[in-house]
C-alpha positions, 0 to 999 in steps of 0.5 A: 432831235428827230428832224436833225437826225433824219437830215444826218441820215438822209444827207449821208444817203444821198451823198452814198446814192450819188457817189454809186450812181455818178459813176454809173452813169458815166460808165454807161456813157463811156460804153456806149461810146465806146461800141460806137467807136468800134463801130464805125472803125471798123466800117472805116477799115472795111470801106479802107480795104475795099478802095484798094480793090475794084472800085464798084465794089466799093460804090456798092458797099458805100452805097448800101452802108447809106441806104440802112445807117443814113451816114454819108461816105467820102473816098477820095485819093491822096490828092483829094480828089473823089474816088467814090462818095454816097451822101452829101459830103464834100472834101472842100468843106472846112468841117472835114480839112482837119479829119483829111489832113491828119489822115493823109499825114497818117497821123493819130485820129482825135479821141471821140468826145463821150456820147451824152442823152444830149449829144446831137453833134455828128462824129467824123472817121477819118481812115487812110487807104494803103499803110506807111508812108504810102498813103494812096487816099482817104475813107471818110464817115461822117456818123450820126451819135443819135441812136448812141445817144438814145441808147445811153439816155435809156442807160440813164434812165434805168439807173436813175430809176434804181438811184431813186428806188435806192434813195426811197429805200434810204429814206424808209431804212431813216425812218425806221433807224431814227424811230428805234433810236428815238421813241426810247428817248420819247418814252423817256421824256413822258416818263420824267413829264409823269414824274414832274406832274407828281405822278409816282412810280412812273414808268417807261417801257426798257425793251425796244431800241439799243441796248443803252437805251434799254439799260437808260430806260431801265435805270429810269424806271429803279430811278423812279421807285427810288423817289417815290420812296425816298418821297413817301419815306419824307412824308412818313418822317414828318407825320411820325415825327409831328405824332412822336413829339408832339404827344410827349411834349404835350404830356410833358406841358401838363405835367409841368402846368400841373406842377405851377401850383406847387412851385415857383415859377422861378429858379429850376421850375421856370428854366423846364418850362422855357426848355419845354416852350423851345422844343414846341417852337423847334418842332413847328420849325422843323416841320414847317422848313421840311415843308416847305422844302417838300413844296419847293422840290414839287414845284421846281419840277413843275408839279402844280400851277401856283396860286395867286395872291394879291400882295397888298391884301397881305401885307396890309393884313400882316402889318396889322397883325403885327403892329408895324409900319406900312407903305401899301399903295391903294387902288392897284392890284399886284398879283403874285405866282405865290399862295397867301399862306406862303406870303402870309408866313414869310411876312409873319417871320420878317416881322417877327424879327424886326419886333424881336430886333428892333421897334417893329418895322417899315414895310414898303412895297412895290412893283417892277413890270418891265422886270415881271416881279414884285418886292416887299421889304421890311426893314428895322432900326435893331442892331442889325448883323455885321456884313459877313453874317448876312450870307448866314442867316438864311441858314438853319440853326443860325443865329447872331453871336449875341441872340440866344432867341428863337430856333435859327430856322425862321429866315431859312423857313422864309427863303425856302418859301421864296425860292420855292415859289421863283423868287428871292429873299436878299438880306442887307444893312439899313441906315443908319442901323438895322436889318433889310429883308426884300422878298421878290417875287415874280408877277403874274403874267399879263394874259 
C-alpha cells in the first residue's frame, strides 16, 4: 500500500512540476525571442533612415555594427543593385530572393520562429527604404540566434533547476504525507498480529496521523479489551461452570449410590440415576464443545502452530478400543496438521455412534497428495438418517426423531474439532443402509 501511495503522489507531483515548468520554459523562449526581434528591428530601421541620407554615414554605421555583432549588412536599391554592404552577402543568394522580394513589394516580414538552446540557424531582416508605394531600396541583416540561444539555454537551466528542486520537495513532502497516512495502518496491522498471536489487551498508539485513523486505532484499542474480556469471561464461565456442577452432581451421585441398598433399582429410583448419568454426560459435552470452540477461535486467528499426528497410529488405536473394523494401510506414515487428542475424541464420537446405530463400524482411511489432505471414514450398517437430517446432525442438541440416546452434542463437539483444525466433517448415506461420516483433514506440508 505504501509503494502504490508514493507512485499516486509522486505521479501527481510531477504531473504539477511539468505542468508549472513547461510553461515557463516556453515563456522564457518566447521573451528572448522577442528582445531579439526588437533588436534587430530596430537596427534594420536605424540602417533604413540612414540610406536615405548621405551614403558614408551609412558605410560607417553598417561598417561598425559588423565590427562589434559580427552580422553582415546589405543595402541595395530597388533595383537590387548594391548601395553599401559590409560582411559577406550577396543579393543573388537564393537564401535571401524571398526576404528582398517581400521587402521590395512592401509586404509583411514573416513571423521569427522562437529561439531554442538548439537553435543554430541565422535569422534575416529584411527593411524597406522609403514608405509606401515609394520603395526606393532594401536594408537587409542577416542575425546570428547564437547568443539569444545561449541566453535562454541559461533561462532553461535555472528553471529546471527549480523544477528539480520543487520535484525533490514533491518527493520529501510524499514521503512524510504517506509516513503520517500509513504508520497509523501499520501499527494497526501489529496490533491485530499481537492479538492473533494470543496476546491480550494489545494495544496501539491512537495519537499520530488523521483524525480517522486516530478515532480507527482508538476503537481497536476498546476492541482489544473487549476480547480479551469477553475471552477471560468464557474462560471463567467454563471453570465456574465445570466447579458449580460438578460438585453437586457428584454429591447428588452419593446420594443416590447411598440409596441402592435401600431401594430397587427399578421404578422412581432407576429413572433418578439415568437423569443424574445424563446430566454428567450433558456437562462433559458441554464443556468439551466450548472447548473446543475456544480452540478453533485460537486457531482461526492463527494463535499456535498445530501439532502433528500420525493418522494410522490413531485410528488403529481407536478401532481397537472400540472393536470396529479397520482398513489402515501399513508401511507409510500420513502426518496430519491436527494434535492426537483432537483426532483421538473425534474418532471416539464417530465410533460411538456407529456402536450406538449400527454393528460397530468400517473404518477406511487414506490420502490425497496432489489435494494436501487426508480422510478417514466410518461407516455403519444402522438405520442411518433420511437425506434432509444430515445438514442437522452436526448441530447442538440434535438428535433423530426415534433416538432418545446421548446429549445431541457428539457430532457437533466433532465437527467443531474438524473445523478448528482446517478440515472438514461431511456426513452421507451408506449402501444399502446406514451412516457415513469423512473427517478431511489437511497434511502436513512437504518440507
Amino acid at each position: 500500500m505504501r509503494r502504490r501511495l508514493l507512485v499516486v503522489l509522486l505521479l501527481f507531483s510531477a504531473t504539477a512540476v511539468t505542468a508549472f515548468a513547461l510553461p515557463l520554459l516556453s515563456s522564457t523562449a518566447a521573451e528572448r525571442t522577442q528582445r531579439f526581434v526588437i533588436s534587430r528591428t530596430s537596427d534594420v530601421d536605424r540602417f533604413a533612415a540612414l540610406a536615405t541620407g548621405d551614403r558614408s554615414a551609412l558605410v560607417a554605421e553598417i561598417s561598425a555594427y559588423t565590427a562589434v555583432y559580427d552580422e553582415p549588412v546589405l543595402v541595395v536599391d530597388g533595383q537590387r543593385r548594391v548601395v553599401a554592404r559590409s560582411g559577406e552577402l550577396d543579393p543573388a543568394d537564393p537564401a535571401l530572393a524571398a526576404a528582398l522580394d517581400a521587402a521590395l513589394r512592401n509586404q509583411p516580414a514573416a513571423p521569427v520562429p522562437t529561439v531554442r538552446p538548439w537553435s543554430t540557424d541565422p535569422v534575416v531582416f529584411a527593411r524597406p527604404v522609403g514608405t509606401g508605394t515609394g520603395v526606393a531600396g532594401v536594408v537587409v541583416l542577416r542575425a546570428s540566434t547564437e547568443r539569444a540561444a545561449a541566453d535562454v539555454a541559461v533561462g532553461w537551466v535555472w528553471v529546471l533547476a527549480g523544477a528539480l528542486a520543487a520535484a525533490l520537495a514533491c518527493v520529501l513532502l510524499a514521503q512524510v504525507v504517506a509516513r503520517w497516512l500509513l504508520r497509523p495502518l501499520a501499527e494497526l496491522e501489529g496490533g491485530v498480529r499481537a492479538v492473533a498471536s494470543g496476546q491480550q489487551r494489545a494495544h496501539v498508539p491512537s495519537g499520530s496521523g488523521p483524525r480517522e485513523l486516530r478515532a480507527l486505532s482508538e476503537s481497536f484499542n476498546r476492541m482489544s479489551d473487549a476480547v480479551a474480556e469477553a475471552a477471560d469471561q468464557q474462560r471463567r464461565l467454563i471453570a465456574d461452570t465445570s466447579h458449580q456442577l460438578r460438585n453437586p452432581l457428584a454429591a447428588l451421585r452419593l446420594r443416590m449410590d447411598t440409596l441402592s441398598a435401600r431401594v430397587g433399582p427399578d421404578g422412581t429410583y432407576g429413572a433418578a440415576v439415568a437423569e443424574v448419568e445424563r446430566l454428567e454426560s450433558l456437562l462433559d459435552g458441554l464443556l468439551a464443545l466450548a472447548t473446543a470452540e475456544s480452540t478453533a477461535t485460537e486457531v482461526a486467528a492463527g494463535g499456535r502452530e498445530p501439532a502433528l499426528a500420525d493418522l494410522g497410529a490413531v485410528v488403529s488405536d481407536r478401532a481397537d478400543f472400540w472393536a470396529a473394523e479397520a482398513d489402515v494401510p501399513t508401511g507409510l506414515a500420513i502426518l496430519v496438521r491436527c494434535p492426537e487428542s483432537d483426532l483421538a475424541q473425534v474418532l471416539d464420537v464417530l465410533l460411538d455412534n456407529a456402536a450406538k446405530h449400527g454393528a460397530g463400524g468400517r473404518v477406511t482411511m487414506g490420502a490425497d497428495r496432489a489435494a494436501g489432505t487426508a480422510w478417514v471414514e466410518v461407516a455403519d450398517d444402522g438405520p442411518g438418517l433420511p437425506p434432509a437430517d444430515l445438514a442437522l446432525a452436526t448441530t447442538r442438541f440434535w438428535r433423530g426423531g426415534t433416538d432418545t440416546r446421548g446429549t445431541g452434542l457428539g457430532l457437533a463437539i466433532a465437527d467443531r474439532l474438524a473445523t478448528a483444525r482446517g478440515g472438514s466433517l461431511d456426513l452421507s448415506t451408506a449402501h444399502p443402509h446406514g451412516l457415513r461420516v469423512r473427517l478431511t483433514l489437511p497434511l502436513e506440508p512437504p518440507l
